[in-house]
N, C-alpha and C positions, 0 to 999 in steps of 0.2 A: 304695231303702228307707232311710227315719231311723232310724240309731242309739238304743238309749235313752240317757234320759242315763247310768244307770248303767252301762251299758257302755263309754262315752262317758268318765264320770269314771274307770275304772280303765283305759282306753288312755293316757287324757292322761296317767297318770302313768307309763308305758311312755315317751312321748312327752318328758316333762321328763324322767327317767333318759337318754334317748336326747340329750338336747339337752346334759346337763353332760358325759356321754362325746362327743357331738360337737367342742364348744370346750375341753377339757381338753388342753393341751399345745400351746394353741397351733394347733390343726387345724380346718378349717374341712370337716367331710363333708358330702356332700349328705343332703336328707333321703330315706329310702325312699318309694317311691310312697303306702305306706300308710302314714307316720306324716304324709305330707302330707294326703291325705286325712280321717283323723283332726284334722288340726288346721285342715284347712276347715269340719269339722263345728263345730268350736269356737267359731271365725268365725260363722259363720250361725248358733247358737245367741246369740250375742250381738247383732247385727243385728236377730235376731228379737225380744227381750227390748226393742226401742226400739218406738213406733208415732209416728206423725208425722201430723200434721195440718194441710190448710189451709184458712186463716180469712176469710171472707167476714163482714162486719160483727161480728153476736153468734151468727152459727153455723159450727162447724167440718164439715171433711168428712174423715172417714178415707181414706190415701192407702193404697194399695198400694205393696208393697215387689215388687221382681222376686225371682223364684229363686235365682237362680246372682251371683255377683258381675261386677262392667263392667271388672274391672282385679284386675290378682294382680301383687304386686310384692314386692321387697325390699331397703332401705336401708343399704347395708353402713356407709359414712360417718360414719353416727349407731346403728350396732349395732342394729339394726330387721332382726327377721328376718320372712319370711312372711306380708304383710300383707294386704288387699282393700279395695275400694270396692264397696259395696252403693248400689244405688238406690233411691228410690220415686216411682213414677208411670212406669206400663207405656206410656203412650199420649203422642204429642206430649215436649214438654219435658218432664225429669224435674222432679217440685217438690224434691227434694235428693238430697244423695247423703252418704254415710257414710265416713271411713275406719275401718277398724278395724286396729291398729296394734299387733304383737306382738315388746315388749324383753326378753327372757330373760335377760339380763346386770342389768337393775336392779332393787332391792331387790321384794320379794310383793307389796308393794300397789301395785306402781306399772309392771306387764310389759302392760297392758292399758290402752293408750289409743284413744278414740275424739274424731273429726272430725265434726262435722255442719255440712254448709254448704246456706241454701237458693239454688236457681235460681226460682222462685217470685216474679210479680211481684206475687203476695200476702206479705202475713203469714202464716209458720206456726207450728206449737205441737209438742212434740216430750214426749213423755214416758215414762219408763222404770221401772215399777211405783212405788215408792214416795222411789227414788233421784234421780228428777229428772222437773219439771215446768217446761219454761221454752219461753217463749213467745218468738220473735223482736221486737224492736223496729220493724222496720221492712223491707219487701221483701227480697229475695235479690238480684235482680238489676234494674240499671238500664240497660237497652238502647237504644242510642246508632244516629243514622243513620251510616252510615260516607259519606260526599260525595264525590264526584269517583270512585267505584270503576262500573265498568262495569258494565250493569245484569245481573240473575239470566239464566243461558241457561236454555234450555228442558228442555232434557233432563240428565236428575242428574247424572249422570257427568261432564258439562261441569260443573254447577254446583258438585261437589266438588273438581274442579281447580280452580275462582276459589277457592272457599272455603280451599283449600290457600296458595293466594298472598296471599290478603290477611291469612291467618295467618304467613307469612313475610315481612311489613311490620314485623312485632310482635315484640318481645326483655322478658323481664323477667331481676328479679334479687332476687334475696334477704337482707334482713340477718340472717343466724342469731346466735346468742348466742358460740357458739361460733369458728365457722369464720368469720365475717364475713361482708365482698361473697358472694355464690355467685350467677356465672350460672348460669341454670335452662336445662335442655337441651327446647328443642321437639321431643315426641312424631309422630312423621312421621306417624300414624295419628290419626284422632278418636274421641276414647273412645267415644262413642255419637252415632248421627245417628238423625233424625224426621224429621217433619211433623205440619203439624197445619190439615188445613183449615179447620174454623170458627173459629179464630183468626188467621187471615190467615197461616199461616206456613208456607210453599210449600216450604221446606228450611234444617234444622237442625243443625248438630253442634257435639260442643262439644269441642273441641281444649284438652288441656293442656301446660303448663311442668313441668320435673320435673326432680329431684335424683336422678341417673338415672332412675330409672322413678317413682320416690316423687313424685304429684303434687302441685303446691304453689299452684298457678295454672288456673284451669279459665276460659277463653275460649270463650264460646259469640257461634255465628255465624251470622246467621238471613236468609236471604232470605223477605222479606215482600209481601204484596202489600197495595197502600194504595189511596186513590182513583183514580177515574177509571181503574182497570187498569195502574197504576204498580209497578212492583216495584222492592224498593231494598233495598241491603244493610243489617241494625246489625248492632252487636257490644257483649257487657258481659265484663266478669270477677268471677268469684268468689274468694273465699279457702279457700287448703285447706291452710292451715302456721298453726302461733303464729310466725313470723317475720314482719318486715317484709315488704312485695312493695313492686314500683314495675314497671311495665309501659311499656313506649314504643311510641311509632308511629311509624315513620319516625328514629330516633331523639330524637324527640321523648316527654317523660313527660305520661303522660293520665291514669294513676291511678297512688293509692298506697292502702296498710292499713298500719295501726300495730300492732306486736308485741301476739302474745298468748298468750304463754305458759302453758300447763297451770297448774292450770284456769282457764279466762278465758274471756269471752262476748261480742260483740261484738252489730253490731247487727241480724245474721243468720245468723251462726255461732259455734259453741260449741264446746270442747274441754274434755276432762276424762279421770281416770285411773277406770279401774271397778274396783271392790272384788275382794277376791280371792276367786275363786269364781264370778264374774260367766258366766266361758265354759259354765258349769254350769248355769245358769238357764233 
């Protein structure tokens, strides 16, 4: 059962009391089961407040968002407590995916930021009532044949082991503002896997790079099926940091993204801080 918000609005403030006695002195306590709870609600009340669209010439189509979030993590490195990745598009590839991203050490208007990156080899549109209406420039994702990998096996389980080794071919890194270089640690697990038969895509998942758990790099890895009953591996990456990336194969560099620091908008993802109050909406 949902919370309303007004019961909602006077936990969270149980929840901020609980967070200055948490760090006060220097101590770092966990949080109790139920002010985590409550501050998942908070999360998904914000996720909720976005809708996302993708674009097919001059008409859009409303995408679904999932339930529950694809990843719960938190940043200690960069003072990032308790954060999620929400999705939309329940079926095959998601068309994006969301961070939402909670700093309770920096100043009110600024403890609330969010990520939106598409996977999408469309254009999509993304809007948040009257606070933001921005349209992507240009696709999410550019998916690439991977050459010389062994073709797709037959049965999943095999096919998740390849998909596991051809994602430990792959190293990125990061140039933060801060910290500099930071190698990104590969998540042994794939945040979310699919299919998608009427698109030719036999099996999916998309494996991320992370600052410990905090994703920063999302690799997606698709066995496909093509003419004549060919199946062959691609692979693309997304962005999910204002940091530099740079990604290698083989130790070899195949891509990179240029910094984009809060708030800044690139040519299929966006970041930006949400007003204060936002969790409330």
């Amino acid at each position: 059962m949902r919370l309303t918000k007004y019961v909602v609005g006077i936990l969270f403030t149980v929840f901020l009391v609980g967070e200055i006695c948490r760090t006060a002195g220097g101590e770092d306590v966990p949080p109790t089961s139920q002010e985590r709870a409550l501050h998942l609600e908070r999360m998904r009340n914000i996720a909720g407040s976005f809708q996302v669209y993708e674009l097919s010439g001059e008409k859009r189509r409303p995408v679904e968002r999932a339930d529950e979030p694809v990843l719960r993590y938190t940043d200690s490195t960069r003072k990032q407590r308790d954060s999620t990745v929400w999705m939309w598009g329940t079926q095959g590839r998601p068309t994006a995916l969301m961070a939402v991203e909670y700093y309770p050490e920096r100043p009110r208007d600024q403890k609330w930021l969010y990520e939106i990156a598409s996977l999408s080899t469309s254009r999509i549109a993304v809007e948040r009532g009257s606070d933001l209406s921005w349209t992507a420039r240009e696709p999410g994702l550019n998916l690439r044949r991977l050459d010389g990998a062994p073709a797709p096996a037959e049965r999943p389980a095999a096919r998740l082991g390849q998909m596991k080794e051809l994602f430990a071919r792959l190293g990125a890194h990061e140039g933060a503002v801060v910290e500099g270089r930071v190698e990104l640690r590969p998540m042994a697990r794939p945040l979310y896997r699919y299919h998608d038969d009427a698109a030719g895509v036999i099996d999916g998942a998309i494996f991320v790079f992370a600052n410990g758990t905090n994703p920063e790099v999302l690799c997606v890895i698709e066995a496909q099926s093509g003419d004549e009953n060919t199946r062959n591996w691609h692979f693309g990456f997304v962005q999910m940091t204002g940091g530099e990336l740079v990604v290698e194969l083989d130790g070899k560099e195949i891509w990179r993204c240029r910094e984009a620091d809060p708030p800044a908008e690139r040519g299929s993802y966006r970041n930006g801080w949400l007003p204060p109050g936002s969790e409330g909406k």
